[in-house]
Residue, then its C-alpha position, 0 to 999 in steps of 0.5 A: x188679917x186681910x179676908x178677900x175671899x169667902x166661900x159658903x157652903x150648905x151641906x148634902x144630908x145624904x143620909x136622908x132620902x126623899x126629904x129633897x123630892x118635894x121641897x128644895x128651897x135655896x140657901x138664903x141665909x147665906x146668900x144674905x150674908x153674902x151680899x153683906x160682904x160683896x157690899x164689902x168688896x169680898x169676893x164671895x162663892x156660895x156652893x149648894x151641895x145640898x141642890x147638886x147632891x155633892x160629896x166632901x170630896x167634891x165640896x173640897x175640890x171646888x173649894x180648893x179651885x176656889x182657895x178662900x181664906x175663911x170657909x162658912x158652913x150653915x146647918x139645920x135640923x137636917x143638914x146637922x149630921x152632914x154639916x159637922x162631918x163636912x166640918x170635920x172633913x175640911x179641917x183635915x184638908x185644910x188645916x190653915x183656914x179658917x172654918x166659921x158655922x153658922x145657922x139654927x143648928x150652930x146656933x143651939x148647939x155651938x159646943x157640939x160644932x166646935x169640940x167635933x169639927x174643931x171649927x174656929x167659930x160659932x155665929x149665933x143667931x142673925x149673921x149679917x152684922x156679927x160676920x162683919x164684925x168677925x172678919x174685920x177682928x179676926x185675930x182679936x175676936x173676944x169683943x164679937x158680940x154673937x160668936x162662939x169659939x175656941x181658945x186655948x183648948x177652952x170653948x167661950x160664948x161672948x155675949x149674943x148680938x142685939x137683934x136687927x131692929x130695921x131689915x130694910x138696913x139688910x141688903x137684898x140677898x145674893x141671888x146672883x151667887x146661888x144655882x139657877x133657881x130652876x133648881x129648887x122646887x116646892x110643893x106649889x111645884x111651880x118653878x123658878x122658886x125664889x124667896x125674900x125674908x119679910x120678918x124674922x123670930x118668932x113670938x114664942x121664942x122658937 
């Protein structure tokens, strides 16, 4: 499968007033996995509902203007709820696409995205190798090391991916792709907000 185009999402918890008020911190998860894939000439969208407060009907009018053939969605803790109902949502809408989670939610709970949402795959833990990986063995996706996914009505995990040894090897996230970063705010309440990833994990295993 030829993949030209991507689009990622990160959803709106619309269920969970005042959590924005202080603190919006831009998606950069995605936005490194975005850059991973520019470097791979795919035309990549990232779509902060989460910034903008939108709704699954104006998520899936500006991914239908944008018409891409793999749509990746991130959760957290928060955006859980609001990433599986949009998950659900856009299955129904777009039946042929391909629909990948991804982030610490998906993470811990892959069965509970991919038997609710009936989302095709699951990217456990770090992403910039494993989607690579994935896009280019789409239709043969049993050797992806860090993926989850359904066949045959079943739900299988393959063997997790080796952590990233050098970050450096990482590109530099896609800050191009995300909204003006007059946008996000913190509690430092100084504004433009933006953040690089020096490490990553934890010693404890979080």
């Amino acid at each position: 499968m030829n993949i030209k185009k991507v689009l990622f999402i990160n959803p709106y918890p619309y269920y969970t007033p005042g959590i924005n008020e202080a603190t919006t911190y831009p998606p950069i998860g995605v936005a490194y996995l975005a850059a991973v894939l520019e470097k791979k000439g795919i035309e990549v969208k990232i779509t902060d509902a989460n910034v903008f407060s939108l709704t699954n009907e104006e998520i899936y009018r500006q991914a239908k203007k944008f018409n891409p053939e793999i749509i990746g969605i991130t959760t957290n803790i928060h955006t859980a709820r609001a990433g599986r109902e949009l998950g659900t949502f856009l299955r129904r809408k777009f039946p042929e696409k391909i629909i990948i989670f991804g982030g610490p939610y998906a993470t811990a709970e892959p069965d509970i995205i991919l038997k609710e949402t009936k989302a095709d795959f699951v990217v456990r833990g770090e992403g910039e190798l494993t989607i690579i990986d994935l896009l280019e063995n789409i239709d043969n996706a049993g050797n992806v090391k860090g993926i989850s996914f359904r066949k045959n009505n079943k739900i299988l995990h393959n063997p997790p991916r080796e952590l990233i040894e050098d970050l450096d090897t990482v590109p530099i996230l896609a800050y191009h792709l995300l909204p003006d970063l007059s946008h996000y705010r913190s509690r430092s309440r100084v504004t433009p907000l933006g953040f690089l990833m020096g490490s990553r994990g934890c010693p404890f295993h979080c």
